[in-house]
C-alpha positions in Angstrom: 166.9 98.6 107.5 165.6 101.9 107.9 164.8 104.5 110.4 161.7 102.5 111.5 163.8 100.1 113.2 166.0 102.9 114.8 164.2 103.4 118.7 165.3 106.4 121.1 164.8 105.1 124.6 164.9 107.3 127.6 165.9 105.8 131.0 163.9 107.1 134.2 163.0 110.8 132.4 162.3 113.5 135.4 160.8 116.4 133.5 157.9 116.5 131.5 158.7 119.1 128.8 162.2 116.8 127.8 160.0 114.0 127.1 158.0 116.5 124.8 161.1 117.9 123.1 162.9 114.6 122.6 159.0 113.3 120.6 159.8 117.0 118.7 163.4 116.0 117.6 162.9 112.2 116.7 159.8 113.4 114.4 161.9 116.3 113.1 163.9 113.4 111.7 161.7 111.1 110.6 162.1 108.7 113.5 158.8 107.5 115.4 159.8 104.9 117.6 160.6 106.3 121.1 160.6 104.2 124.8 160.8 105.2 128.5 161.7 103.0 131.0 160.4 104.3 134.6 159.4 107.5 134.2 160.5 109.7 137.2 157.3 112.3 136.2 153.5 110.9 135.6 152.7 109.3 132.7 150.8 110.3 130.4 152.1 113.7 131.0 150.4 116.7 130.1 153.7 118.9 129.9 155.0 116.5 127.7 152.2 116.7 125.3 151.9 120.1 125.3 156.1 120.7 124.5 155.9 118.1 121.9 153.9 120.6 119.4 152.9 118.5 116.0 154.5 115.2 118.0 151.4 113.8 120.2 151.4 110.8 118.0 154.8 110.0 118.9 154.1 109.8 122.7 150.8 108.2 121.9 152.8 105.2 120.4 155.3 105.5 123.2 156.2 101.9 125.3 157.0 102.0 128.8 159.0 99.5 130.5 160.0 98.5 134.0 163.8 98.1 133.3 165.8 99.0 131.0 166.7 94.9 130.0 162.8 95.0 128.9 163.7 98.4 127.1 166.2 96.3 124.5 165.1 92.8 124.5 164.4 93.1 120.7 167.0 95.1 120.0 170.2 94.0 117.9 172.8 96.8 118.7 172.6 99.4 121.0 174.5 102.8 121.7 174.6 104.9 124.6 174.7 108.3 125.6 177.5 109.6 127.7 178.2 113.3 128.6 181.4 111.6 130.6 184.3 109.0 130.4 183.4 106.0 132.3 185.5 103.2 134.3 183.4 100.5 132.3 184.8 98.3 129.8 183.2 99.3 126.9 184.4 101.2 123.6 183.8 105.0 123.7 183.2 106.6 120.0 182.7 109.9 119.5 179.0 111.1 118.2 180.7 111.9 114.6 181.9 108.3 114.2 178.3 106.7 115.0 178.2 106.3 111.5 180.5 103.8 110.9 178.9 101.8 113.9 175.6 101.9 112.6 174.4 98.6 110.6 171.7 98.9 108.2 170.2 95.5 108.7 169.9 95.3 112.6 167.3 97.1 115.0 169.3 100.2 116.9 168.4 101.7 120.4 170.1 105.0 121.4 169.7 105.5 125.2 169.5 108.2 127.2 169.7 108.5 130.9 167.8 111.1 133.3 168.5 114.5 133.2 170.0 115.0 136.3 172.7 112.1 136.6 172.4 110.3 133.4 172.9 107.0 133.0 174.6 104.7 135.7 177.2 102.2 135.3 175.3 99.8 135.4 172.9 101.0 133.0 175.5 101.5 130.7 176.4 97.9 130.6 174.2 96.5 128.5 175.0 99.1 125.6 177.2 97.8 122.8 179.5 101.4 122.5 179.1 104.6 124.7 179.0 107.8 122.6 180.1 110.9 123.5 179.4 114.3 122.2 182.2 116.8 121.9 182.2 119.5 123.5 183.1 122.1 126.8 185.4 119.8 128.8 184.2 122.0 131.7 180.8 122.2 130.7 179.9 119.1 128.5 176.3 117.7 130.1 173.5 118.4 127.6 169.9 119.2 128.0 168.1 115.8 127.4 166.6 117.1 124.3 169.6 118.8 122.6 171.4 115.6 122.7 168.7 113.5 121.2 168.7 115.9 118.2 172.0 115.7 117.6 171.7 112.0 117.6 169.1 112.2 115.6 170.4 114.6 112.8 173.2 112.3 112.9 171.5 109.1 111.8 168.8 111.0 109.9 172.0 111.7 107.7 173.0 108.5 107.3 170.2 107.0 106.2 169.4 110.3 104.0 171.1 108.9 100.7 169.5 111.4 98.9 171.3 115.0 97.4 168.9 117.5 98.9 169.1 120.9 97.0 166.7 123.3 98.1 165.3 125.7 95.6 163.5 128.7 96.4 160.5 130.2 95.3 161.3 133.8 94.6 159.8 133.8 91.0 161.8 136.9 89.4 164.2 136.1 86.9 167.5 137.3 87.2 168.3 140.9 85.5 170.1 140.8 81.9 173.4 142.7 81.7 171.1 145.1 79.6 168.9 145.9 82.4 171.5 146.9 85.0 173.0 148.8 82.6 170.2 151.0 81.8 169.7 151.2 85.6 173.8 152.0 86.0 172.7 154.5 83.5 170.0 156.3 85.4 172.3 156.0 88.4 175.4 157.4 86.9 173.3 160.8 85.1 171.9 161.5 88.3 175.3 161.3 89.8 176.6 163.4 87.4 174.2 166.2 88.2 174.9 166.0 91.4 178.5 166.7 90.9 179.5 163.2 92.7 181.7 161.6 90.5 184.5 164.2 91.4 187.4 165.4 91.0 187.6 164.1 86.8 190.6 162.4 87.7 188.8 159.8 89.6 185.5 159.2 87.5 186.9 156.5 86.2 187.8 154.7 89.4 184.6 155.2 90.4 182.5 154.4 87.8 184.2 151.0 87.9 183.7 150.4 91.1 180.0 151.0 91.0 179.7 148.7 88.1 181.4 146.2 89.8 178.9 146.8 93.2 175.7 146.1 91.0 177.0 143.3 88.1 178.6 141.8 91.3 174.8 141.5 93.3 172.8 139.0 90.6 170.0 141.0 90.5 166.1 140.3 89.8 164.3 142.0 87.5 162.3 143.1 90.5 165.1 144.4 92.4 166.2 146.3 89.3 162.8 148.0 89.5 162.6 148.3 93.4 165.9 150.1 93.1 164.9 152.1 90.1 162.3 153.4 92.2 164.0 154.1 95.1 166.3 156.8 93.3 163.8 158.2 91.2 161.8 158.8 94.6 164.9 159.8 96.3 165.6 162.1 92.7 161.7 163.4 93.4 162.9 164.4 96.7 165.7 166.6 96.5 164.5 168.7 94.1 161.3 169.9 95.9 163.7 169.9 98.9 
């Protein structure tokens, strides 16, 4: 299995721009299969569209359904979102242990109720686990969209078996010992002119400490020569001054 089989379905969405943002999140994450069951707004919405950015394609393929039985009919496990403990029968997890819930080889929904009551009990039935998110005992109901993401980073991760390392694309090498020395240097005979590296007993002290400042940094070559420039300009300026 893979994220294709995973499907977000939203049950009786009131606003618009949630519908947008949830299309946002599941593309963020490489999920494209999303489902409403009785929208509460019109359909197609033009909100939606418009809050759901690069993500029109994802509401383009998006199924609508009459209940939320028709939502999961094909589905082989299914979770369901839960800002509260409910009097149901059904095993709560926590959002961090979905992981362990998840099966690789079945077809997953992840359902969301509307934004201003959430899912009913009833609704909620025909979920295989209820998952909670932690968070503000006193303030713990979600936007609509914040809680898909976090779903959806979730699962995103587990299916992620890759390492990712992320490299940048500064192209300056790093600066040899040499090169910040010869920069110390400059930095150190200036210093001395300027009669900072007092009283003698100090200099020492001093110096080492701002060796240790600039071997300490990892500089670039260009940040060697950005810097050089800066004091020489800096130099410039306090003698015509």
């Amino acid at each position: 299995m893979s994220l294709k089989n995973i499907h977000f379905i939203l049950v009786r969405p009131q606003i618009g721009e949630n519908i947008g943002s949830v299309a946002r999140a599941i593309k963020n994450f490489s999920i494209k299969n999303l489902r409403i069951v009785n929208p509460r707004c019109n359909w197609p919405n033009q909100r939606a569209i418009a809050t759901s950015v690069g993500a029109k394609d994802i509401l383009k393929s998006t199924k609508i359904y009459n209940t939320i039985e028709e939502s999961i009919g094909d589905l082989d496990l299914v979770f369901a979102s839960t800002s509260r403990i409910r009097k149901v029968n059904k095993k709560i997890i926590p959002i961090l242990d979905l992981k362990k819930k998840i099966k690789k080889q079945k077809k997953i929904g992840i359902i969301f109720g509307p934004e201003a009551s959430g899912l009913s009990n009833d609704e909620v039935n025909c979920a295989d686990y209820l998952v909670k998110i932690p968070s503000n005992e006193k303030f713990s109901s979600l936007n609509l969209s914040h809680s898909a993401i976090i779903f959806c980073f979730q699962i995103f991760n587990f299916f992620n078996q890759k390492k990712v390392i992320y490299r940048s694309n500064y192209k300056s090498s790093i600066a040899t010992k040499s090169e910040v020395n010869k920069f110390l240097n400059f930095i150190i005979k200036n210093l001395d002119k300027k009669g900072f590296l007092q009283p003698k007993h100090k200099r020492k002290s001093m110096l080492r400490n701002i060796n240790n400042i600039f071997h300490r940094m990892n500089l670039s070559e260009q940040e060697i020569r950005i810097l050089l420039g800066i004091f020489a300009t800096l130099n410039d300026f306090n003698k015509k001054t």
